[in-house]
N, C-alpha and C positions, 0 to 999 in steps of 0.2 A: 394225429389229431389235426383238424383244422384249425386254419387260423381264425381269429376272431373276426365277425362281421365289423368293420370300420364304418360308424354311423355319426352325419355333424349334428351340429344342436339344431340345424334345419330340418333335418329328416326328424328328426328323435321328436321336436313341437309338433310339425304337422301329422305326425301319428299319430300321436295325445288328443289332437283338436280333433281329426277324424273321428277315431274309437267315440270320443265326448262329445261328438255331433256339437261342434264350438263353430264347424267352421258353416255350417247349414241345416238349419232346422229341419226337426222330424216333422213329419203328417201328423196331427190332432189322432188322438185313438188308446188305448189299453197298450199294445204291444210298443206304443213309443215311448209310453210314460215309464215302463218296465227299462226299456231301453235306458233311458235317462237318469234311470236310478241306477245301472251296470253297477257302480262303484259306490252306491248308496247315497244318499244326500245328506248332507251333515244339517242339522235343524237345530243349534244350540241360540243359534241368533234368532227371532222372533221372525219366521214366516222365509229362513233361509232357506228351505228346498223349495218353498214355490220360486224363489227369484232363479235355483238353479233351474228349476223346470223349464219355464220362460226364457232361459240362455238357450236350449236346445229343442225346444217344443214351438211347432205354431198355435197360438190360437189359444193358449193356456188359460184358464180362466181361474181367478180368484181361489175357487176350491180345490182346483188339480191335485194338493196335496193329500184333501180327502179321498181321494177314488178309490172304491174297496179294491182294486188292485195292490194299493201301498197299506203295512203297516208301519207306527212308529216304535222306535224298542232305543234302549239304552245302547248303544252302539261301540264301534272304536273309541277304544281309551274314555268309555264312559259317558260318552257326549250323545246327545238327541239324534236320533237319525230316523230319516222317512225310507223304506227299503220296500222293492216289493215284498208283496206277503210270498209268494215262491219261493225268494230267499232267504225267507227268515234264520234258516239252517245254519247260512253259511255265514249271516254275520254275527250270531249268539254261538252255537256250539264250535262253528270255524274257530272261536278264541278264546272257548276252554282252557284252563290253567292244566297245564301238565302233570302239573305235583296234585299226588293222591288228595293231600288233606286238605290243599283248596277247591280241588272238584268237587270229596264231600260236604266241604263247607258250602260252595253253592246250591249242591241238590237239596242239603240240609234246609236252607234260606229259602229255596223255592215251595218246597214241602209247606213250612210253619205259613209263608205267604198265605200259600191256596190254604188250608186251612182255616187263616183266619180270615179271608175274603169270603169263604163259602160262595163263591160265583159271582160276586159282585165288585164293582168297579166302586174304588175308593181314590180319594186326594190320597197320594203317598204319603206325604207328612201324618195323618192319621192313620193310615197302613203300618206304617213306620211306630208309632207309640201302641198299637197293636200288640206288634212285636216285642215292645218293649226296648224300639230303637230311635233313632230316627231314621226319616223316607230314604234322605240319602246312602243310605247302607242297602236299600232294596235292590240300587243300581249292580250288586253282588251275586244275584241271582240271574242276571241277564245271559249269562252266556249259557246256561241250559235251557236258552229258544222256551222258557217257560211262561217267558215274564213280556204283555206289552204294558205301551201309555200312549196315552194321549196329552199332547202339550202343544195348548194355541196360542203361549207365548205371554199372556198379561195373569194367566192363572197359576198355582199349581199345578204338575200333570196329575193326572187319575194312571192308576193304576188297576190291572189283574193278572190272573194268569190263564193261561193254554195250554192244551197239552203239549206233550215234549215232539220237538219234529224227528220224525224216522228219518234219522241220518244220523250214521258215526261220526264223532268230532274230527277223525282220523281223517275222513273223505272230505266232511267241510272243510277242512283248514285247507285241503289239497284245492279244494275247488275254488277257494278263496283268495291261494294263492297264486291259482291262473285268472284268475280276475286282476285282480293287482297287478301281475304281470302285461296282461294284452292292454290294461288303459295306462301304466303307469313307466311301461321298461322303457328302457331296461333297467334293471333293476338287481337286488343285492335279495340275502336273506334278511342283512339290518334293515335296508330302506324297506322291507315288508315288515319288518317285527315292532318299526317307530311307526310305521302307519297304523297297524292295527291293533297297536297297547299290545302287543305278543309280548313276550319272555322270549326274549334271542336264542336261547340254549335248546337246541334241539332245532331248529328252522334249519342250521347249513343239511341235515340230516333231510328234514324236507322236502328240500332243493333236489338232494341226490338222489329223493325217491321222482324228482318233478326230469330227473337229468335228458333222458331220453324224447322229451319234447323241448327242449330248451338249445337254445343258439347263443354261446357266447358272441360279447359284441363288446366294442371298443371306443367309447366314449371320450366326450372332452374332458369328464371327472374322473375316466380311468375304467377298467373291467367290469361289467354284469353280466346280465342277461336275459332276453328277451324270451319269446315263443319260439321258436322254430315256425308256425304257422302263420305268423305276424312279419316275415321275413319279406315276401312281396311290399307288403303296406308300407313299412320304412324305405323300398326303395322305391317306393312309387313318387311318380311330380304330386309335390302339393297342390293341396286343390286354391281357388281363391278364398282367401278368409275374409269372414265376416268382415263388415264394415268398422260394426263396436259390438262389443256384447258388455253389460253390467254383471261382474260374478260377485257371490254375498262372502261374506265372511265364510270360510272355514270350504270354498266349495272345492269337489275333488280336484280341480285342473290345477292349482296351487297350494292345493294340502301337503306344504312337503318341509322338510328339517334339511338342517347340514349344508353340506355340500351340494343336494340337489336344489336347493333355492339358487345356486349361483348358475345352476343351464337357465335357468325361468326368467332370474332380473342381475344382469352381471354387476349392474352399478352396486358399490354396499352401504352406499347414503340414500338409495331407492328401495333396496332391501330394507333400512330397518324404518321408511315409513309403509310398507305391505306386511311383515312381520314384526308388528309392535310387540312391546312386551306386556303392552296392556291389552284393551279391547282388541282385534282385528277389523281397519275397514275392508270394505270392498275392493275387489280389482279390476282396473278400468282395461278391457281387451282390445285394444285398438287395431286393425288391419295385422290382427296374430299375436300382437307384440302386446306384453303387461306396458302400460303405458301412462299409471298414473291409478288413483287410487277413489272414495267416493263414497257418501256416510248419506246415510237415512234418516230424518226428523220426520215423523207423518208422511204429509205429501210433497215433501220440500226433498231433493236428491241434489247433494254438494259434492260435485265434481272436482277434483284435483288435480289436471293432468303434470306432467314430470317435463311436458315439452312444450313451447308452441303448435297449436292444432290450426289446419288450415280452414275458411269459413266449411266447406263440406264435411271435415272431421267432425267438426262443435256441430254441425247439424243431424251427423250421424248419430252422434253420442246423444244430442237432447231428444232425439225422436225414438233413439231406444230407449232412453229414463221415461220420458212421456208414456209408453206402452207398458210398463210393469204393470200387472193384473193385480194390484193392491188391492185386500180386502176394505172393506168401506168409503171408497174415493172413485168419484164416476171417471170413466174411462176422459182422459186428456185434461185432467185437474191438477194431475202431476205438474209442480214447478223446479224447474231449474236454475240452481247458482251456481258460477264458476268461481271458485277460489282461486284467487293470485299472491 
């Protein structure tokens, strides 16, 4: 057996930021927006996947979130997510419950759904006493790829259903877990079963069906594993990183638990203002490095940073707060404050 790929927490970032297009914007277009969702965008914060859009897209405008290329559906561990509609497969049936009687219990939920929607798109809370529940229990039906919503964030979402997508949960969760792997490795079965609300039990089994593309690798947190095909890209020179990027609450490049938060921000009085235990702010991407943190009122973006920034930092950072494609706010109305 070979030995394990020995990769630093230099290599292991500038992979992430590549795969995440963090470190240089896509081209305006369908196939970037697609691109930019790879790992899905988390929308639980009001208008959080346009701001991730905008981290990795040029030219994003206000709607981007709309484009009949994305649906939104109840996603990882339940939360709002903007995904393409191509994937739909892989982030609802991907995380399928294993156990017989909670699969029936969702197909079940799905069924009574479409039933009582007869084709139509309702506020979930009203969906929900439909059923004879509430909206919140609908999010239950999600992972049989049945069920979307729409949610602009000041409303209720509406809700309906879909047909079921032609694809084995068996295959999704596999294809889902080469996702996870090429933006997030190296990586574990847990650090994939805490990202995607799974049930750990049965993932190492996963893994063993994934074994034959996978590269063990040797991190500063200790053994995963990566792609096998991802194995250039970790040893390639990083590229130059952005100047600043603004990421929202909950976005993929620091969606992470445990011991993976400590490769991301070593300090752990830094940590626990990026991982609050309440709301989530943002995080401030400074030349690659999380560098400070950053909250949203209207058109007003409050900067945080963790260090002294030199005048061309702060100018970086206000010209990319200035450029967020905020719905209702003309382009350069965005204001900035730096908290001390």
């Amino acid at each position: 057996m070979s030995r394990p790929l020995e990769l630093t927490r230099a290599q292991i970032l500038a992979h992430r930021r590549r795969v995440g297009a963090l470190d240089e914007r896509l081209p305006a277009g369908s196939p970037s927006l697609e691109q930019a969702a790879f790992l899905g965008l988390q929308d639980s914060m009001p208008r959080a996947a346009l701001i991730s859009i905008h981290a990795r897209l040029a030219e994003a405008p206000p709607s981007a979130w709309e484009d009949p290329v994305f649906v939104q559906v109840w996603g990882p561990r339940y939360n709002a997510y903007v995904i393409a509609a191509r994937d739909l497969a892989l982030f609802t049936l991907g995380r399928m419950p294993d156990a017989v009687v909670a699969r029936r219990a969702a197909e079940e939920l799905a069924d009574r759904l479409e039933s009582a929607l007869a084709g139509r798109r309702m506020p979930y809370a009203e969906a929900g006493r439909l059923l004879g529940g509430h909206g919140r229990a609908l999010g239950y039906a999600a992972p049989t790829g049945r069920v979307l919503i729409r949610w602009e964030g000041a409303r209720a979402p509406l809700v309906w259903t879909v047909p079921r997508p032609a694809m084995e949960p068996a295959a999704a969760r596999l294809e889902l877990a080469r996702r996870y792997l090429h933006a997030m490795g190296p990586a574990t079965a847990a650090t994939f079963a805490r990202w995607g609300g799974i049930r750990a039990a049965g993932l190492a089994a996963l893994f063993e069906e994934l074994r034959d593309e996978l590269l063990a690798a040797r991190t500063p947190l200790g053994e995963a594993w990566i792609l096998a095909a991802d194995e250039p890209s970790f040893r390639a020179a990083a590229s130059a990183p952005a100047a600043a990027r603004l990421l929202p609450s909950g976005d993929a490049y620091w969606l992470l638990w445990g011991a993976d938060r400590e490769l991301l921000v070593a300090d752990p009085a830094q940590r626990s203002l990026l991982w609050t235990s309440r709301v989530w702010p943002g995080a401030l991407l400074l030349d690659g490095e999380i560098a400070g943190t950053w909250r949203r009122d209207q058109g007003r973006v409050t900067i945080e940073p963790w260090r002294g920034l030199s005048p061309a930092e702060r100018h970086a950072v206000e010209e990319e707060a200035r450029s967020l494609p905020l719905p209702g706010l003309a382009p350069g109305s965005i204001s900035v404050r730096w908290a001390t």
